[in-house]
C-alpha positions, 0 to 999 in steps of 0.5 A: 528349830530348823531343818538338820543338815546332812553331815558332809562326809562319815567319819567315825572316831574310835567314840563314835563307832562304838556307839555303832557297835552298842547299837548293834549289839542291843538291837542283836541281844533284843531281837528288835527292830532297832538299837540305838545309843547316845552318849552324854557330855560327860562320856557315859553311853546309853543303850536301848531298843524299840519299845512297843508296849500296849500303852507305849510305843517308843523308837530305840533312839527316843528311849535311848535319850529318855534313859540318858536325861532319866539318869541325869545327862545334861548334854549328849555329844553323839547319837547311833542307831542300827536298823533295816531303813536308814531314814530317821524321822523328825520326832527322833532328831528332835529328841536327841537336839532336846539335849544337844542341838547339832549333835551328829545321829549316825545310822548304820544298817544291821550290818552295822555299816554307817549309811548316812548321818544327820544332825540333831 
């Protein structure tokens, strides 16, 4: 795999910012670090958080994409995350393009302001 492009300008259509919003509102709900959610070729959208288990330690983006392939998705068409940092590493890219190769990763702050976005 080669290394993800910076996507060239932020545009979110009404799909993508509701992943923000899902993202968003899972990080609140749960009082985690981060929220994230994926949404499959089929529109089905998949939310999660940080999970940080003894045995278990998993971002939201990453567990977000292991909900969506645990149910059946084939394919993601975009993925959202919300944290404190807007830096995305290379597990969680590579977790989302295991599904969708290219597919755009949106990254807003808390605030839920998109800061950057990346592809998978």
């Amino acid at each position: 795999m080669s290394d993800p492009a910076e996507l060239d300008r932020i545009e979110l259509n009404p799909e993508d910012a509701k992943l923000v919003t899902l993202a968003r509102a899972a990080r609140a709900r749960n009082s985690a670090d981060e929220g994230a959610a994926v949404r499959d070729d089929t529109g089905r959208t998949y939310v999660a958080t940080t999970v940080a288990l003894p045995s278990v330690q998993l971002s939201a983006l990453r567990a977000a994409v292991v909900i969506a392939a645990a149910s059946g998705a084939a394919g993601l068409e975009a993925a959202a995350v919300v944290r404190s940092s807007g830096l995305i590493d290379g597990d969680d890219r590579a977790v989302v393009a295991d599904l969708a190769a290219g597919a755009p990763i949106f990254v807003a702050g808390v605030d839920g302001v998109v800061r950057s976005a990346v592809v998978s």
